[in-house]
C-alpha positions in Angstrom: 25.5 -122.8 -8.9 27.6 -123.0 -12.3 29.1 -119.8 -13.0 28.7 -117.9 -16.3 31.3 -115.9 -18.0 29.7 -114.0 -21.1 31.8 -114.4 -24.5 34.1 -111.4 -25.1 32.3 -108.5 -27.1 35.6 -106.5 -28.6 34.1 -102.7 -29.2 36.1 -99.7 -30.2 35.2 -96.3 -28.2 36.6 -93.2 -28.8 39.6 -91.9 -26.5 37.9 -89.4 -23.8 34.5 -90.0 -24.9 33.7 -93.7 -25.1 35.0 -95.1 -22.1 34.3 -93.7 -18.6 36.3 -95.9 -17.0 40.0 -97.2 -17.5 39.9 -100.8 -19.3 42.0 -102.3 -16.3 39.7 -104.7 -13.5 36.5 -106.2 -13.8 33.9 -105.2 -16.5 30.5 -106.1 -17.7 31.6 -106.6 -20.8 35.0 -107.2 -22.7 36.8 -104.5 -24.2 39.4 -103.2 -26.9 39.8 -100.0 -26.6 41.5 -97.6 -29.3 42.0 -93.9 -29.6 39.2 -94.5 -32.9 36.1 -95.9 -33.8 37.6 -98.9 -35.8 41.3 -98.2 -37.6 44.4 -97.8 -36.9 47.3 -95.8 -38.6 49.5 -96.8 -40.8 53.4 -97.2 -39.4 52.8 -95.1 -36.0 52.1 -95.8 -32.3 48.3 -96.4 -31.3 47.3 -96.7 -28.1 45.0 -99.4 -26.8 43.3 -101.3 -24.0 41.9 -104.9 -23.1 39.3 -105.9 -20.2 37.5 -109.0 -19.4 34.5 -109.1 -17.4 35.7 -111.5 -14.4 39.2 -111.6 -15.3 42.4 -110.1 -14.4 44.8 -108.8 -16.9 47.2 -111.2 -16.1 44.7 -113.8 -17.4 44.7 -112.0 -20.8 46.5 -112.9 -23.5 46.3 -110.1 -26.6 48.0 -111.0 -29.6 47.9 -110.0 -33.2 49.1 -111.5 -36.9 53.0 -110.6 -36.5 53.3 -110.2 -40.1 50.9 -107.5 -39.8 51.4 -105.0 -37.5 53.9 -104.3 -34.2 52.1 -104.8 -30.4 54.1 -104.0 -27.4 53.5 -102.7 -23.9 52.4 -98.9 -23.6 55.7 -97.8 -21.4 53.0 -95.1 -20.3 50.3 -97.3 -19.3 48.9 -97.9 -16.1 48.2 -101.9 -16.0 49.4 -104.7 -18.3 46.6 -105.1 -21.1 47.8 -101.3 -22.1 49.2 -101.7 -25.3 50.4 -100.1 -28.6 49.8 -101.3 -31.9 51.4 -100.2 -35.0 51.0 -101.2 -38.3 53.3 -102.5 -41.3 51.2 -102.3 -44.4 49.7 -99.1 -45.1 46.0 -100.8 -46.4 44.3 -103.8 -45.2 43.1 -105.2 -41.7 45.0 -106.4 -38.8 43.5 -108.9 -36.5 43.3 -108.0 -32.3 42.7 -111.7 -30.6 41.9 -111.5 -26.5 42.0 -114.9 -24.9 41.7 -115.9 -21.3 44.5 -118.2 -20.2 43.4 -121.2 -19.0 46.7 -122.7 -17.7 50.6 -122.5 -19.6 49.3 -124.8 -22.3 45.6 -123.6 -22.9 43.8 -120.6 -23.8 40.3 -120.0 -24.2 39.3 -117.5 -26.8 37.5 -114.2 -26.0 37.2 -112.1 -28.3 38.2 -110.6 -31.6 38.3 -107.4 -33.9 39.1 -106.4 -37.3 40.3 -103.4 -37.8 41.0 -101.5 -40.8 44.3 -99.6 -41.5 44.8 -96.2 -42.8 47.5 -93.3 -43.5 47.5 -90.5 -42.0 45.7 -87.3 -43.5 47.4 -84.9 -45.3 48.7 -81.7 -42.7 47.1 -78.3 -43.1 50.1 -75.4 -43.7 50.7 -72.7 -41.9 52.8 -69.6 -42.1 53.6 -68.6 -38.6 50.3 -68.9 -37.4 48.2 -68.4 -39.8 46.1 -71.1 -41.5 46.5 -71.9 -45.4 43.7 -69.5 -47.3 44.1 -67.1 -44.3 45.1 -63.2 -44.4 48.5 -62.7 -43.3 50.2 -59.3 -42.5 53.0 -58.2 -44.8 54.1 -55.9 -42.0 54.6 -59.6 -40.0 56.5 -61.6 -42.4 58.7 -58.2 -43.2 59.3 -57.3 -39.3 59.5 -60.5 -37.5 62.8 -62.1 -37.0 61.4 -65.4 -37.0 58.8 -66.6 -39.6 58.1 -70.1 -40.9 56.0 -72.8 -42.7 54.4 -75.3 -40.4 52.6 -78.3 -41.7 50.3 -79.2 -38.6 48.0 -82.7 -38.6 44.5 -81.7 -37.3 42.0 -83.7 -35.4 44.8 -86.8 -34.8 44.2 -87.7 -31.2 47.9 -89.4 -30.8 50.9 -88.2 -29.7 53.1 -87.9 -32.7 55.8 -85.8 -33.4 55.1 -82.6 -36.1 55.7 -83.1 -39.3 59.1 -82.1 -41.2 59.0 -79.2 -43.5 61.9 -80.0 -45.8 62.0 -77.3 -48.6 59.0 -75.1 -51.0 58.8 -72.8 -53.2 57.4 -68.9 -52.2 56.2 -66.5 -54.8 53.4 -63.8 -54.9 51.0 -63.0 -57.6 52.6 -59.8 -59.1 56.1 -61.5 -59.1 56.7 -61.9 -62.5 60.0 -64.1 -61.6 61.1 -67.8 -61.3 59.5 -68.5 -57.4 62.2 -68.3 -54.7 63.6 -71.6 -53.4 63.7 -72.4 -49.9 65.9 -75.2 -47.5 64.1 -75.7 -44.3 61.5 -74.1 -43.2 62.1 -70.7 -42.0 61.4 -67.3 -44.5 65.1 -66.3 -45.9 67.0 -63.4 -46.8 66.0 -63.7 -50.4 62.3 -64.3 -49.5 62.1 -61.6 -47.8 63.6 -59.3 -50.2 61.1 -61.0 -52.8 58.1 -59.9 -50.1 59.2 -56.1 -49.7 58.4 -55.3 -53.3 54.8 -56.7 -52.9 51.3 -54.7 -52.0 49.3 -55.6 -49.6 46.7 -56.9 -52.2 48.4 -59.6 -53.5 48.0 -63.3 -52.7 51.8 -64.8 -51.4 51.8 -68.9 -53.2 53.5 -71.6 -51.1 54.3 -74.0 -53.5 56.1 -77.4 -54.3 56.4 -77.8 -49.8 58.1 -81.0 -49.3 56.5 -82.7 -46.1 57.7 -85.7 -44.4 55.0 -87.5 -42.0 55.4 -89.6 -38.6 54.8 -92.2 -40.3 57.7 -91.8 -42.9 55.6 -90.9 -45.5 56.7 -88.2 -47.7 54.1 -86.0 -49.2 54.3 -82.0 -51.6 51.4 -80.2 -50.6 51.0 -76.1 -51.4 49.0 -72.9 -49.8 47.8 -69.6 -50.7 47.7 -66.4 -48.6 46.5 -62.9 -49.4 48.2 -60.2 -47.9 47.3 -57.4 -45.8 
């Protein structure tokens, strides 16, 4: 009786959710598996995986349009058809082929997926642990020895490294002054000194916050906190 090997069907699942198995062995049905639904970002490290029904990973060969996008081994993975893809254009589609090697000359396409690439989103600020538009304690930023801005990237299931606060601008809303400049990220001595004049009714402005992104991006975002 003639075997049958069905086509390769490429879908996209999303990390934890989608797949409730690792892509490595035998499958009913071929996969590409990505931390998303069906993009990737822009100029970082995404993780992804390749089955064939019937086949070994060995059999597999992944490839994708060089001068699009990066694919390597996953050093973390647990079999061979882990990968990580990373982008070099910031818009656009790259191309994921999976073919079955025949022998060292042939291979016998499998399957194939477009997927879209995108930047990542803009981070939320923080000021020690409170969340842009969130009440934060005078007595706090006064008292504590140890009080920053922190730009945090929500809902990105990768693991990328937090992005850089660089320098902003701090003022409050009864400050009638040029805004205090700050290098880095932690609250200075002049800050500070700005902050124990204010009431605890004003609103503090983070402004002009230079951000730089995993992805090399650089991007000025700002925040407002009322006092208490």
């Amino acid at each position: 009786m003639k075997r049958i090997i069905k086509a390769a069907v490429i879908v996209a699942a999303l990390a934890g959710g989608g797949m409730a198995e690792r892509a490595c062995g035998q499958y009913d049905r071929a996969v590409v598996a990505l931390t998303r639904l069906d993009y990737v970002y822009y100029n970082v490290d995404n993780p992804m995986s390749v089955a064939v029904p019937g086949l070994l990973p060995k059999d597999l060969v992944v490839s994708i349009g060089e001068e699009k996008a990066y694919l390597h081994r996953d050093p973390d993975g647990s079999c061979s058809t882990d990968l990580v893809v990373r982008p070099k254009d910031s818009t656009g589609t790259i191309e994921v082929h999976v073919d079955e090697r025949i022998d060292a000359e042939r291979t016998r396409r499998r399957g194939l997926v477009r997927l879209r690439v995108v930047t990542l989103p803009d981070p939320v600020l923080y000021l020690g642990y409170v969340r842009d538009g969130d009440t934060v304690s005078l007595d706090d930023l006064l008292n504590k020895g140890y009080i920053q801005v922190k730009a945090q990237l929500e809902d990105i299931n990768l693991p990328l490294e937090a992005p850089v606060v660089e320098s902003y601008d701090i003022n409050r809303s009864e400050w009638f002054n040029v805004p205090v400049e700050v290098s880095g990220s932690r609250l200075t001595a002049e800050a500070r000194e700005m902050l124990g004049k204010a009431r605890r009714d004003e609103t503090l402005y983070i402004d002009n916050v230079k951000v730089t992104l995993p992805d090399g991006r650089r991007v000025t975002l700002k925040a407002e906190f009322p006092l208490k």
